[in-house]
N, C-alpha and C positions, 0 to 999 in steps of 0.2 A: 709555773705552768707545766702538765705533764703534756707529754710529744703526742702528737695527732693520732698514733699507733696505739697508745696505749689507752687514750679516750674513745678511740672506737672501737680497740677489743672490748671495753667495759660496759659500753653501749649493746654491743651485739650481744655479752656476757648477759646484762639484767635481761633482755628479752628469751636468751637461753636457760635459763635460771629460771624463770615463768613457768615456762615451758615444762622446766624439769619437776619443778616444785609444786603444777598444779597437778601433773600423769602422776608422780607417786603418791601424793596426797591420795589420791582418787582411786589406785591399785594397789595401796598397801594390802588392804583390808584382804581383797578378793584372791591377792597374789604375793606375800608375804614381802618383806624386806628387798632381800634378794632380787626377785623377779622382777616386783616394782621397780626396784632402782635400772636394770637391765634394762626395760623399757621406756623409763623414763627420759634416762640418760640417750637411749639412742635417736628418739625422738629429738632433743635436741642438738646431739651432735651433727645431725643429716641440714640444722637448720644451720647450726654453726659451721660447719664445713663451707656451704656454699656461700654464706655473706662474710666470714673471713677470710677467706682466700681473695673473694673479689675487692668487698669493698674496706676492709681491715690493713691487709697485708699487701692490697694492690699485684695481685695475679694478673696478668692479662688473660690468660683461662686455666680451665681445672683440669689436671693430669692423670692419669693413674697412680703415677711415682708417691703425688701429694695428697691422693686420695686413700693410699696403702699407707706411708707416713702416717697420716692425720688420725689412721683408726687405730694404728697401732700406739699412735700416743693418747688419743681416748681411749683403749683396753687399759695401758697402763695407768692412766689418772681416776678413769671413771667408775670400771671394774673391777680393779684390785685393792688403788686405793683408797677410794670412796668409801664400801663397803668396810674393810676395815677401819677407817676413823671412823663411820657409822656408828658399829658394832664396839669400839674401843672408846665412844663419848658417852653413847646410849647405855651400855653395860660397867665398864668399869667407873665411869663419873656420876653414874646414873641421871642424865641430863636427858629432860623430853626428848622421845624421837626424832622430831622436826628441827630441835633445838641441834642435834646430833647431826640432822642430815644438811643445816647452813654451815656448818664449823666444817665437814665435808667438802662442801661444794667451794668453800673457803681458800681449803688446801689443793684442789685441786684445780681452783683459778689459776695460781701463780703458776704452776708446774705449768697448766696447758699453756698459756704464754710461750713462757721461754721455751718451752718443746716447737711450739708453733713458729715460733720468731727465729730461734736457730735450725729447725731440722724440717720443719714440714714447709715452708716456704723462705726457705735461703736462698738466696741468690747465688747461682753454679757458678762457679770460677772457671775461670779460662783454665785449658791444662799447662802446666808446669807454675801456676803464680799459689800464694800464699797470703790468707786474708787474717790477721789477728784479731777482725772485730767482722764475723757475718752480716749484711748487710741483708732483710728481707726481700723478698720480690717484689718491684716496682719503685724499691726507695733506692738503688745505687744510683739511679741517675740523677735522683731529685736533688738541688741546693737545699745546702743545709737548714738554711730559715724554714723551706719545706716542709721538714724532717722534725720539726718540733711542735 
């Protein structure tokens, strides 16, 4: 059975995923690749931000800290490199565009996870202690049965 974390980023994932995949469908044409994907992607990251932090990763509210986080690890995933596995499935495999842009959205599931799960909402440590295993916001206090 995957942990309750990882089924509901998956959950909040397919509806973000909709989201992304119906905007660039619909704005390839008018606003090439590129532009598409910028718009599409941000559209849903503004969706994903605010139901992942709350009901995903159990934020009690949303910060600026996590809200500067979160876009700088969607710049990283979605902007750079989205686009390039795009551009490097579409052209060099020659695989439909769309074909191109799930095998994308693919690579950049797992990244956003672990970017999410250790840096955009990690749980602060006390000053002077040392954590080997990040624990997200909301989960350090929960029992473990919780946690899965």
């Amino acid at each position: 059975m995957m942990p309750r974390t990882v089924v509901r980023f998956l959950a909040v994932g397919v509806c973000n995923t909709l989201i992304d995949l119906a905007l660039f469908w619909v704005l390839n044409a008018p606003l090439g690749i590129v532009l598409a994907n910028v718009v599409s992607t941000s559209a849903g990251m503004v969706f994903s931000f605010l139901v992942n932090g709350r009901h995903t990763f159990g934020a009690t509210r949303v910060t600026v800290r996590q809200a500067v986080l979160f876009v700088g690890s969607n710049v990283a995933t979605m902007w750079v490199l989205q686009p390039l596995l795009i551009h490097a499935v579409h052209d060099a495999v020659a695989a439909p565009l769309m074909v191109a842009k799930v095998v994308a959205l693919g690579g950049s599931v797992v990244a956003n996870f672990l970017l999410y799960r250790y840096v955009v909402w990690r749980e602060p440590q006390a000053p002077g202690t040392v954590s080997s295993s990040p624990q997200p916001a909301g989960l350090a206090a929960a029992p473990e049965a919780a946690r899965r």
